[in-house]
Structures are given as C-alpha cells and as structure tokens.
C-alpha positions as CSV (number, residue, x, y, z in Angstrom):
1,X,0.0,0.0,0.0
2,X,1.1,3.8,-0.4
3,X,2.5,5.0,2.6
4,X,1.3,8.8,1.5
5,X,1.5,11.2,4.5
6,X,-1.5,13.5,5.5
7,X,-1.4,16.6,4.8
8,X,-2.1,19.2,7.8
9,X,-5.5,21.1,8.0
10,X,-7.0,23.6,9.6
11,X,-7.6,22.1,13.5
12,X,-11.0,23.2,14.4
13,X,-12.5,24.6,17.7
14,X,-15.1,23.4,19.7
15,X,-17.6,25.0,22.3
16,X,-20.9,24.4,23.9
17,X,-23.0,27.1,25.9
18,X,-25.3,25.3,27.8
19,X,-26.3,22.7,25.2
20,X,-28.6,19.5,25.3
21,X,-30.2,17.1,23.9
22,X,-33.2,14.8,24.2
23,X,-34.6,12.1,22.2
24,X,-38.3,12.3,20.8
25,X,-39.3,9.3,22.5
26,X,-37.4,10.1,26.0
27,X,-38.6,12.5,29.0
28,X,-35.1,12.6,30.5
29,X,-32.6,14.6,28.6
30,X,-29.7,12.7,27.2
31,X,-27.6,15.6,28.0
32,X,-28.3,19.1,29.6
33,X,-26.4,22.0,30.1
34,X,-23.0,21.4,28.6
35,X,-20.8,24.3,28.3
36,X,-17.1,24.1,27.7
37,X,-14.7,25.3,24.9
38,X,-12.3,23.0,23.6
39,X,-9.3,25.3,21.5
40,X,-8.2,24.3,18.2
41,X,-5.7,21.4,18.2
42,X,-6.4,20.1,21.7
43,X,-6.7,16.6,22.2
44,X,-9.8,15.5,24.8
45,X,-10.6,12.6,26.2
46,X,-14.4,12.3,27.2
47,X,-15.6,10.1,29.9
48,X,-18.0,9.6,32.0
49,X,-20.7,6.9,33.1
50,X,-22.6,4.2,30.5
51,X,-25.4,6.3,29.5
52,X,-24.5,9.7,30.2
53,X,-24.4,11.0,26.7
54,X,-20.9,11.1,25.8
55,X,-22.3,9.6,22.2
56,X,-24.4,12.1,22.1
57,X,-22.4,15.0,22.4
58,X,-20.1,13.6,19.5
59,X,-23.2,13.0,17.2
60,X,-23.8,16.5,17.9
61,X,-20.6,18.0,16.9
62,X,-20.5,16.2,14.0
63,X,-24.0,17.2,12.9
64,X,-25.7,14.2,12.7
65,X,-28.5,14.3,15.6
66,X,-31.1,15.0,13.1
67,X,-34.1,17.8,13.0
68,X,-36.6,18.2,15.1
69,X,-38.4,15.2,14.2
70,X,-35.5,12.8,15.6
71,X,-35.7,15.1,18.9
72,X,-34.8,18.6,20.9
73,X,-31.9,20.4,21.7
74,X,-31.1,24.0,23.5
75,X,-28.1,26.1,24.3
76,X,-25.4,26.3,21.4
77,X,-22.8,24.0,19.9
78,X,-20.4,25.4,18.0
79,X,-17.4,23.7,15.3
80,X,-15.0,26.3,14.2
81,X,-17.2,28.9,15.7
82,X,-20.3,27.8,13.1
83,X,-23.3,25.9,14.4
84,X,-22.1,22.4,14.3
85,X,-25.6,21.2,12.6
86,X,-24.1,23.1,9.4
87,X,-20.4,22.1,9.6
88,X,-20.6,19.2,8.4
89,X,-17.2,18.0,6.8
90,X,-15.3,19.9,9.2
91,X,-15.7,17.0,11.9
92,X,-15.1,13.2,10.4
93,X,-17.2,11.1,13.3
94,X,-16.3,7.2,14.0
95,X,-19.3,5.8,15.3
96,X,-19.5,3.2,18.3
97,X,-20.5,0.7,16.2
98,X,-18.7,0.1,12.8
99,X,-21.7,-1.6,10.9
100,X,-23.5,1.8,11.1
101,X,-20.8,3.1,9.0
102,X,-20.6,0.3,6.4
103,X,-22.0,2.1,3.3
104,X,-20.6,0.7,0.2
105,X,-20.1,-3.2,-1.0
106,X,-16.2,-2.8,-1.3
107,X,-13.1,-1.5,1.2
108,X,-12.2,0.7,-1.7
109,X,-15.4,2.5,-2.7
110,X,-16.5,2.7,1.4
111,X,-13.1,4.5,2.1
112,X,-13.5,6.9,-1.0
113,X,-16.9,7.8,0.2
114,X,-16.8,10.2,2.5
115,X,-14.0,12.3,0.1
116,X,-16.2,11.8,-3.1
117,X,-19.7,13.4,-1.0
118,X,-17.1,16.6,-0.2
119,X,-16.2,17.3,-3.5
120,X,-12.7,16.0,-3.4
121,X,-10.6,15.8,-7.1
122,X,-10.7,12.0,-8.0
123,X,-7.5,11.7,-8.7
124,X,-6.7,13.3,-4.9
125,X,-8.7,10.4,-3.8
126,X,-7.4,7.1,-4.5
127,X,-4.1,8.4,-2.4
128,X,-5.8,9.5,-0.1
129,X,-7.8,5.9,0.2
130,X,-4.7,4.0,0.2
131,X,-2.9,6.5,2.9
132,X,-6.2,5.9,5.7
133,X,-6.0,2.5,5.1
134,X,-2.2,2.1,5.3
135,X,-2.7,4.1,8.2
136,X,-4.8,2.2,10.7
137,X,-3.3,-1.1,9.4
138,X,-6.1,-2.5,7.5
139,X,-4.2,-4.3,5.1
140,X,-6.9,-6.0,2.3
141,X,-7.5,-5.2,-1.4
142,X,-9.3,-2.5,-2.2
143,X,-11.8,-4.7,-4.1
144,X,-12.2,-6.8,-0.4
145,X,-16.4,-6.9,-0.2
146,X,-16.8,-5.1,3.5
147,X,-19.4,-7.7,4.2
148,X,-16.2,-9.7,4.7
149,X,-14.8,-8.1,7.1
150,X,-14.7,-9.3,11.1
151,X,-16.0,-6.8,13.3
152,X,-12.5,-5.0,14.5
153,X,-11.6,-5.0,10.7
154,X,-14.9,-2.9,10.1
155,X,-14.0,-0.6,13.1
156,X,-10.6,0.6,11.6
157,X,-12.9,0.9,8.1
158,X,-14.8,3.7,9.6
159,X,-11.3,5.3,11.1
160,X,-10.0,5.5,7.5
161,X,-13.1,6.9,6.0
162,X,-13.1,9.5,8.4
163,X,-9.3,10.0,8.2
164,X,-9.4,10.4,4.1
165,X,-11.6,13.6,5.4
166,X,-8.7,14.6,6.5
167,X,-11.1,16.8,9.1
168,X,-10.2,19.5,11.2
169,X,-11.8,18.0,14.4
170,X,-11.7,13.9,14.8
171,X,-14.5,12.1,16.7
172,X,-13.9,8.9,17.8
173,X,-16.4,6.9,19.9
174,X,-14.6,4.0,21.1
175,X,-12.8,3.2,17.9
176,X,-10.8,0.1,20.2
177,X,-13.8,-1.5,21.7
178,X,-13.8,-4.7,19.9
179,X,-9.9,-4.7,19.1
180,X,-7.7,-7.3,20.0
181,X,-4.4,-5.6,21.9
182,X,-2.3,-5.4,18.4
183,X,-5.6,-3.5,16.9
184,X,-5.7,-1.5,19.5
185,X,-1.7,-0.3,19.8
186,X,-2.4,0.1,15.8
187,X,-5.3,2.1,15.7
188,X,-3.9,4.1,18.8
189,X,-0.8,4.3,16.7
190,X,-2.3,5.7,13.7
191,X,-4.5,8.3,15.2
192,X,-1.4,9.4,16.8
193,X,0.1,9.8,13.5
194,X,-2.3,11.4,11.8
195,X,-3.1,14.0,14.8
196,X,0.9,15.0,14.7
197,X,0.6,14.9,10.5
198,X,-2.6,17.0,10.1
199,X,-2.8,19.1,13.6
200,X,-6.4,18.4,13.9
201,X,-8.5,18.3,17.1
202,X,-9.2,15.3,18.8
203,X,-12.2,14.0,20.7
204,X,-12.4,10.5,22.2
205,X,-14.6,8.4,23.8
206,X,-13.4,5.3,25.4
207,X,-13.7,3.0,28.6
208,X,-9.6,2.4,28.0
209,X,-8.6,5.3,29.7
210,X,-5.1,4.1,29.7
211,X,-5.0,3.5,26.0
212,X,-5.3,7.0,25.5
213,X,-3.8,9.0,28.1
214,X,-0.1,8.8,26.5
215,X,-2.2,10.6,23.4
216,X,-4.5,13.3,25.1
217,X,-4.3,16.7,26.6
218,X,-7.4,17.1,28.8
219,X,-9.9,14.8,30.4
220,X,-13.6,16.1,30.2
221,X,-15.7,13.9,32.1
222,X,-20.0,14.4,31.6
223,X,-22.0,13.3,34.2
224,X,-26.2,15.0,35.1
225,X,-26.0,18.4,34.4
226,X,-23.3,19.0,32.3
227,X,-19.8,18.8,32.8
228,X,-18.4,17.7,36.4
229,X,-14.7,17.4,36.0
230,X,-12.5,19.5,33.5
231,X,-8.6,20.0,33.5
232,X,-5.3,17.8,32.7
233,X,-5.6,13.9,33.1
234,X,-3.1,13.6,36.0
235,X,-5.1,16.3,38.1
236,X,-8.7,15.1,36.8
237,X,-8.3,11.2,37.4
238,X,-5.9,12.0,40.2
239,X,-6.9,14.4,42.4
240,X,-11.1,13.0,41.8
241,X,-10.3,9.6,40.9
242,X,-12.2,7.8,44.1
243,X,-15.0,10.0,43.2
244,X,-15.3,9.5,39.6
245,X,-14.3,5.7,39.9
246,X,-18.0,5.3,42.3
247,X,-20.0,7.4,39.7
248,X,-18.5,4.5,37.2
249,X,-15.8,5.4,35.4
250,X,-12.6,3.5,34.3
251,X,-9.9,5.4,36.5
252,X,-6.3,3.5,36.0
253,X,-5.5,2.0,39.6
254,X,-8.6,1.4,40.5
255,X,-10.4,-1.8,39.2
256,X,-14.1,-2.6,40.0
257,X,-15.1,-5.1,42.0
258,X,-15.3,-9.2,41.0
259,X,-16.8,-12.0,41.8
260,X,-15.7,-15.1,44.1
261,X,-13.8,-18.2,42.5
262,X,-16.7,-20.6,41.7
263,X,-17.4,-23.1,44.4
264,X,-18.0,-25.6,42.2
265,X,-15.8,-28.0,39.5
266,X,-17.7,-28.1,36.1
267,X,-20.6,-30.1,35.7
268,X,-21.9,-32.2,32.4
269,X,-20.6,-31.5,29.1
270,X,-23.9,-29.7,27.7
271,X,-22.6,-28.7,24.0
272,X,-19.5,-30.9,22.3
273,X,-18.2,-29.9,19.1
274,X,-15.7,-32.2,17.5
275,X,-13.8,-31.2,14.1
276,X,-15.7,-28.3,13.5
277,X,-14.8,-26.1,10.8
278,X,-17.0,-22.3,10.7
279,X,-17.7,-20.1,8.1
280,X,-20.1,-17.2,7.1
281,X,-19.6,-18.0,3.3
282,X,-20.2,-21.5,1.9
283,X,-16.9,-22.9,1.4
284,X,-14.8,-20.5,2.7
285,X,-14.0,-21.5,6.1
286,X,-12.1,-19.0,8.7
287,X,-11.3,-21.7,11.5
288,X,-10.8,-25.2,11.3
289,X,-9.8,-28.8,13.5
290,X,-12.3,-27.3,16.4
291,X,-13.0,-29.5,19.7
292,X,-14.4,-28.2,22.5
293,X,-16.6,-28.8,25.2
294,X,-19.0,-26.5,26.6
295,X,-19.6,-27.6,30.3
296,X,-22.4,-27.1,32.8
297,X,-21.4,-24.8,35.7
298,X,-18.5,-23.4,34.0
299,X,-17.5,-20.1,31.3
300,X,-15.6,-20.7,28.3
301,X,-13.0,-17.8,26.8
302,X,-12.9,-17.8,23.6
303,X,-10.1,-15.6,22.4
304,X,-8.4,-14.4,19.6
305,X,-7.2,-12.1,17.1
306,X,-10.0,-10.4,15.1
307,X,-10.1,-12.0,11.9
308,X,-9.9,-15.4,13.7
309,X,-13.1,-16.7,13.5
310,X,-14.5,-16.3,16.9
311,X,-18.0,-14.8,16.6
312,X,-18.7,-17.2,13.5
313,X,-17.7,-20.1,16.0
314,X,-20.2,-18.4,18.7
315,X,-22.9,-18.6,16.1
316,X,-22.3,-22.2,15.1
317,X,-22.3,-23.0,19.0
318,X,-25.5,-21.6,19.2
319,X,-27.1,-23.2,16.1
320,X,-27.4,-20.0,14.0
321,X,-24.6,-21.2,11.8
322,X,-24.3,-24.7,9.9
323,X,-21.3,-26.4,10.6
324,X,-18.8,-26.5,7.5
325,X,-17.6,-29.1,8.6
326,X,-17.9,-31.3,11.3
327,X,-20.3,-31.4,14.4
328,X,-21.8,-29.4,17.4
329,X,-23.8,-31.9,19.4
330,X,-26.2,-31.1,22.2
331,X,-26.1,-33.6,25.1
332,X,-29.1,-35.0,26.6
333,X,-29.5,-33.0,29.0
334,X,-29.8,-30.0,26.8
335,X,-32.0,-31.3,23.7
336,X,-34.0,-32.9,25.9
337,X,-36.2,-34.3,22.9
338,X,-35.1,-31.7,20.3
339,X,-32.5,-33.8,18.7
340,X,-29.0,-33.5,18.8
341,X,-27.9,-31.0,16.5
342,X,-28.6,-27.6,17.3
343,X,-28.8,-26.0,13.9
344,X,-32.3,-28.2,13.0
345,X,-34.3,-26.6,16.3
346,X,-37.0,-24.4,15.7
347,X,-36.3,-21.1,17.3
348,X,-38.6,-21.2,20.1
349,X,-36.1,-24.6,21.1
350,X,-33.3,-22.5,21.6
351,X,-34.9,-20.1,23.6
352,X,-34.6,-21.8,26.8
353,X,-31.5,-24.0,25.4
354,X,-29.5,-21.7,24.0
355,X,-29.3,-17.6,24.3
356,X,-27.1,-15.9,21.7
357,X,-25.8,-12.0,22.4
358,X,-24.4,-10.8,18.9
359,X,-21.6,-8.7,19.0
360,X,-23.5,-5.8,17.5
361,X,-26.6,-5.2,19.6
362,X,-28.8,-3.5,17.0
363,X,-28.4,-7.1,15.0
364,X,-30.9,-8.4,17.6
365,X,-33.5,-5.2,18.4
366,X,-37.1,-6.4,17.6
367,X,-39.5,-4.4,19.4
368,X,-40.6,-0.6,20.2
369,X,-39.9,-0.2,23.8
370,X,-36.9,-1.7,26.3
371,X,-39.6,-3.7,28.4
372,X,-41.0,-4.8,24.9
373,X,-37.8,-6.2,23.9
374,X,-37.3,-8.2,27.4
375,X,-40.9,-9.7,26.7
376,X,-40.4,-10.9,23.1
377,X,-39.0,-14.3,24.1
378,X,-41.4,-15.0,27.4
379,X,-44.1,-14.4,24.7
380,X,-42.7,-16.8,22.3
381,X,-42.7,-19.1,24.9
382,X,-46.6,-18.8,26.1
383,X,-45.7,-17.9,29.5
384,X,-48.4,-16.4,31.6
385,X,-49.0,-12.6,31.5
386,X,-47.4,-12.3,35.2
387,X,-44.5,-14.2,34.8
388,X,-43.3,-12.3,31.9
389,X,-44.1,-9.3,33.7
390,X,-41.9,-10.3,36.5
391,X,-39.0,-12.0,34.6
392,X,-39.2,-8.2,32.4
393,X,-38.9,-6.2,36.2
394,X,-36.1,-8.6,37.6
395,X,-33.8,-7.8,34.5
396,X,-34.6,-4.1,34.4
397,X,-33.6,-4.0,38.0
398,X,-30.6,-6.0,37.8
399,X,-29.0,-4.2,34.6
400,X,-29.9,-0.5,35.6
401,X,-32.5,0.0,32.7
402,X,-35.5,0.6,34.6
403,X,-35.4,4.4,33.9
404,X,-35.3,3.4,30.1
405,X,-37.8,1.2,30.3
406,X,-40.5,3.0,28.0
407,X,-37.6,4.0,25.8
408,X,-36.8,3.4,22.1
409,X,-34.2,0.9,22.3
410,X,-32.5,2.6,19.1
411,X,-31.9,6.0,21.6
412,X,-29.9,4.0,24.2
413,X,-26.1,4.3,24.3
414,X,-24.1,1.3,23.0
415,X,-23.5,0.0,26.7
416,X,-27.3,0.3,27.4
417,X,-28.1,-1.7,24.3
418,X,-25.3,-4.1,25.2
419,X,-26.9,-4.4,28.6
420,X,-30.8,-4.9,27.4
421,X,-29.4,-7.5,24.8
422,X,-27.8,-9.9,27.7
423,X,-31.6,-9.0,29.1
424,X,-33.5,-10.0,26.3
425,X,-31.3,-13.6,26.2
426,X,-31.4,-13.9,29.9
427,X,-35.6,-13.5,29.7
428,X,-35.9,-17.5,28.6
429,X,-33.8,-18.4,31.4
430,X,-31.5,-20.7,28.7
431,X,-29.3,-23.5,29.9
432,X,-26.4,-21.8,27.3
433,X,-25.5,-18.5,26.8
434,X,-23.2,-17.6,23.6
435,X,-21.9,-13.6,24.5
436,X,-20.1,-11.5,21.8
437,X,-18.0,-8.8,23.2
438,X,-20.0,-8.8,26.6
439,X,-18.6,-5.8,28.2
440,X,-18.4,-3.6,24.7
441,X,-19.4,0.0,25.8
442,X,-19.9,-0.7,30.2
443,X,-18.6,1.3,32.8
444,X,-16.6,0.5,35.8
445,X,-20.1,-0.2,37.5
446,X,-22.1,-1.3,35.0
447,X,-19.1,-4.1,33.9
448,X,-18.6,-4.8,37.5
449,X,-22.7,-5.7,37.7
450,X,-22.6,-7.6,34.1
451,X,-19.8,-9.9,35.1
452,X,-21.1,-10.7,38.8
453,X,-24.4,-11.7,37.0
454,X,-23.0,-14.1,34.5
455,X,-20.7,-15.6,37.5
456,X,-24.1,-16.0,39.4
457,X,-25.9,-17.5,36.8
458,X,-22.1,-19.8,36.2
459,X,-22.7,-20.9,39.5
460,X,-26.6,-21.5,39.4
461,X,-25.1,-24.2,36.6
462,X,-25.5,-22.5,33.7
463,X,-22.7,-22.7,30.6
464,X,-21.2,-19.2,29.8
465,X,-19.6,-18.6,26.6
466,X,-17.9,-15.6,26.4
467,X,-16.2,-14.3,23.1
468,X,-14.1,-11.6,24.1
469,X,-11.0,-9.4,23.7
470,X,-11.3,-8.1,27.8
471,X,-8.6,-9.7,30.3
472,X,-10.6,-8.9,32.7
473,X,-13.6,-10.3,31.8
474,X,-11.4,-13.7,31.6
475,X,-9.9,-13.2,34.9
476,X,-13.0,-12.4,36.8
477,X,-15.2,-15.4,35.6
478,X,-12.5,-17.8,35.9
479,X,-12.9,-19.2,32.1
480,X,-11.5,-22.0,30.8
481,X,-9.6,-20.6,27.2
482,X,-10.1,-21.4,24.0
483,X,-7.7,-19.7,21.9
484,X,-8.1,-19.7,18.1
485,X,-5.2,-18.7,15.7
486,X,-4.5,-15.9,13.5
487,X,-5.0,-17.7,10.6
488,X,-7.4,-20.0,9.8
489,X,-6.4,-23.5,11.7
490,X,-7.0,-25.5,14.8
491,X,-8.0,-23.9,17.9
492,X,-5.8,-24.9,21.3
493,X,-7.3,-25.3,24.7
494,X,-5.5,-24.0,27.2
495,X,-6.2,-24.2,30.7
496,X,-8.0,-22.2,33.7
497,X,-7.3,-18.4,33.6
C-alpha cells in the first residue's frame, strides 16, 4: 500500500453554551447543560458513566442528531465557531458501532466515500484511500467486499473513511472496543500519527482510559447536568479519581469489583463440538480442526485475534450457523427431545437451550420499547402474563435499565443496548449462553454488575460462553480458554485463567 502522508489542515475549535439534547421518545434529557470550549488542536478525552451521553455529544458536533423530528436540543454547539448542525465536513465522526458506517459493498469505494460526498478531485482520492488504510493497518485489497470483514476490521474501516476527510476536528467513539491488543496499539498508533501529521482536534470516547492518556491533553468527564470534571488527566483522574471511579468510570488504579472463584468443579458437558470447521460464506471457512466442550457450571473464553473466526464459532455453537464441517452436538441434557444438533431446532427450542448476544446489539433489536424487547422471548414461549411481567422487572432492575424502560431501544447508548441485549437472552432463562464482546461500551459499575451476574448465573449451573477481547472479563469469571489462531487452523485449549 502507499504509505502517502496527511497533509495538515486547519484544527478546528469546539464550544458548547449550555447545550442539550433529548430524544423524541425520552422524558429525560440525554444531556443538559453542557458548556465548555475545547481550543483548536487540543486533544480530549471524554468520559464519563454508561449512558450519560458522551455519544451524544459527538453526534452532535458532527451534525448528525437529526431535526426536530428525531428530537430537541437548546443552548449552542459550535465547530469552528459555526453551528455544528451546518459544519458538516469539518468534523469526520467514527461511530460506536462500525456496521453503522458500512455504506458501500467494497473496502475501496467505502473508504472513498466520505471524500467523493465533499467534493474531493478524484484523482486526490485514491491516495488519499490507500494513505487511511495504510494508516490504521487495514491491510486487504481495495476490491475486499466489507461484508467480509470481522467486526475489529470494520472498526478501523470507519477510522479510514473519516481520516481520508482529512477533518479539522476527529470524533472517535470507542474506535478500540472490539480490538484485540495489536488493533488497539495500531489504531492508537495511527491516530497518533495522523493528529501530529494534520494538527487536527481530537475528541475521544473510550472505557480504555489508559490507551489513550499517553495521546491526550485534557480529560472532560460528563455526568447529570453538564460537565463535572475539566482539567489535565493527571489532576482530573488524580486528584477526583475515588470519586469519579463510584460514579463508574474507568480510572487507571482502580479496578471494579469481581466475583468469588466458583465453588463448584464443572458439571456435564452440555454442547460438544468435534472437528468443526466455521464459516459465514459456503466454502470458505475462517477456522478449522475445532473441539471443545462446553460444560455445565463453567465459562468458556474464547479468544483471539480479530479475523480469527470467533464470533462465527459463537454462532455455530449456538445453532445460528451450519457447521462447514464437522459437528456441534447437544447432550441430553440439553436437547431434551429436540434432537441432537442444534442448527435443526426451531427457534422457540433454543430459547430456553440456547441464548445468543451478537456482537453488534442493534443485530438483535425487535421491538418498540426496552420492556418490549425483554418480553419478546417469554411471549414466544406462552408464559403467563405475570410471569413475563416479573422476569421483564427482575432484568430491568438487575441491569440498571428501569429508567429506560419506556424508551426506544435505538436511543440508548451502545453500553445500554449491550446491557438490554444480555436481558433480552437472559428473559428465557437458557441453559447456554453464547456472549459476543459482553462488556463492549460498560462502565466500571455497569461491567462490575454484568460480570457478577453471569458468574451467578455460572454458579446457578448454567454454561457461559464468552467471546471476548477483555482480560478482565477472563480473569474475573474464571474461564476456561479457547484460543483460536490468527490464521485459519485449529483452535488450542488451554487451561484455567
């Protein structure tokens, strides 16, 4: 690939006087009174809890919040000193989730997308294309179809869009959140490049505070009523770190709480698969010579580069996905009278068999309302108007979505969605749960809560599956691993983490 460097633009400035916004189906607003002014060049880091409208604010810089139709804002925000709603093209916006930016059917044309809607000469393009791409190490031919691509390849997709901008102000909202650590240092990397290349401004959201603090400038953390902590990262996460660490966010040094060891050994081998090969396209598998078992009582790592194969394994596990080869067998004590092979039961026999959480939660949104979407699966089921009333309380309750409860599920923040879609699996009470990135977008709090739950229901005897880039998340629920290689090949057990 060309190895062009960006040229620098004009960094843009950034200020809000007492701005918000609120959804058209909400009461609460997402955000309300935000005032600060961000000078041209700076580079920000914005935290604050799950849900406190640190997407929103970046929506809203970039211009994309909509009219007055998708909902209602006051106060002022300002790109470059112009209303942001009109600057569009001055801020290049990386959304939290990837697939949301996944326009056009190759890498090429999806890159070049962006530059073509602004006017730029075609033959400033292509470089420019092949410069982003270069740049956030997405290494695959320009032809590549994007439905191809694994989910952290799709994440640094959107960056280069964005960066062939070449913007004066860059927005990223958690552009490492599904990254295994050499995407991450890349993607890290290249921003950091193209930030000393082009001088532009920099706002980021991201739970990996520490990924980003050799990178950034000022911390701005967002909280109810605007902004509650402003000022250099040492003195922000220093001097408030105890503070801001309760409210739930990530503060380096100070990790949430986790749940006990489990008291138990691992019971009866529920799911077995032996020789399996995955794939997404017919003939084209992207792992191969897979055995595992998928025990009672016990969570299951599966790790892994992106691009290995992992969440097309968690979909064959959970009989979404034929086999290409190979078998995943239920035991009896699963199938219980379904039959053996999880990709021939109907639907409503995997809801209490076997829950799937897809990596991107907006894959598996059905209904108009979050206590809607919890009651989809009870329904399914025919249970009785009380119990699914109950079961839809319980889970509101336990995953701090009560509030949202009358909400549009499409207005939540990624970790909200993240949080209703374990809800909406959990609903049918299934013996197996298959989780894609289960901590993707959580707090301190919120992930401290998710993974205490999924040790609880571990220990209840339940089989956990989780397929995820997070240490922690390994750590704290005691997995087994199950690694699977770069390239397509066998995957290796290894033992207790």
């Amino acid at each position: 690939m060309a190895t062009d460097r960006p040229e620098p633009v004009a960094p843009a400035s950034v200020e809000a006087r007492g701005w918000g916004w609120r959804h058209a189906s909400r009461r609460a607003w997402a955000l309300s009174d935000v005032s600060l002014r961000i000078e041209p060049g700076e580079r920000v880091l914005l935290l604050g809890a799950s849900g406190a409208g640190k997407s929103t604010l970046l929506q809203g810089l970039a211009g994309v919040l909509g009219g007055d139709e998708e909902g209602e804002s006051r106060g002022e925000l300002l790109v470059g000193g112009a209303p942001a709603a009109g600057a569009r093209g001055r801020a290049g916006l990386v959304l939290q989730d990837p697939d949301a930016q996944v326009i056009l059917a190759r890498v090429g044309d999806d890159v070049a997308f962006g530059c073509e809607n602004l006017g730029v000469p075609r033959d400033e393009i292509w470089p420019r294309v092949r410069a982003a791409l270069d740049a956030v190490g997405l290494d695959v031919p320009l032809d590549r179809p994007t439905s191809a691509l694994s989910g952290g390849q799709k994440q640094r997709l959107a960056l280069a869009g964005a960066l062939a901008m070449r913007p004066g102000l860059l927005l990223l909202d958690e552009p490492t959140a599904n990254l295994d650590p050499v995407g991450i240092a890349e993607v890290r990397g290249a921003v950091g490049r193209v930030l000393d290349a082009t001088g532009a401004t920099l706002v980021v959201v991201e739970h990996r505070v520490d990924v980003w603090l050799p990178l950034v400038t000022r911390v701005v953390v967002v909280g109810p009523g605007g902004v509650i902590a402003d000022g250099d990262p040492a003195d922000v996460l220093g001097a408030r770190g105890p503070e801001l660490a309760a409210a739930g966010v990530w503060v380096p040094g100070i990790s949430p709480a986790t749940p006990p060891a489990p008291a138990h050994a691992p019971g009866e081998v529920l799911l077995r698969a032996e020789g399996l090969a995955v794939a997404r396209v017919r003939g084209v598998p992207v792992a191969t010579g897979i055995d595992l078992d998928v025990r009672a009582g016990e969570a299951l790592a599966v790790t892994g580069p992106n691009g290995a194969g992992k969440s097309t394994l968690g979909l064959t596990l959970a009989g979404l996905l034929r086999p290409a080869a190979g078998d995943v067998r239920a035991a009896d004590a699963l199938a219980a009278g379904a039959g053996a092979t999880p990709i021939d039961w109907r639907s409503r026999d995997l809801l209490t068999r076997i829950g799937m959480v897809f990596q991107d939660p907006e894959h598996q949104l059905l209904a108009r309302t979050v206590r809607e979407e919890l009651e989809v699966g009870p329904r399914a089921l025919g249970l009785p108007e009380a119990e699914t009333s109950a079961r839809g309380d319980d889970l509101l309750d336990r995953l701090r979505l009560s509030a949202l409860a009358r909400a549009n599920p499409y207005t939540l923040s990624g970790g909200e969605k993240r949080r209703l879609t374990v809800a909406a699996a959990l609903a049918t009470a299934p013996r197996v749960l298959v989780l894609d990135e289960p901590t993707f977008g959580q707090d301190a709090r919120t992930w401290s809560e998710l993974v205490g739950l999924l040790a609880r229901l571990r220990d209840g005897g339940s089989a956990i599956v989780a397929i995820t880039h997070d240490e922690a998340v390994v750590e704290a629920l005691h997995a087994r691993r199950f690694a699977l290689a770069a390239a397509p090949g066998a995957g290796a057990a290894e033992g207790a983490a």
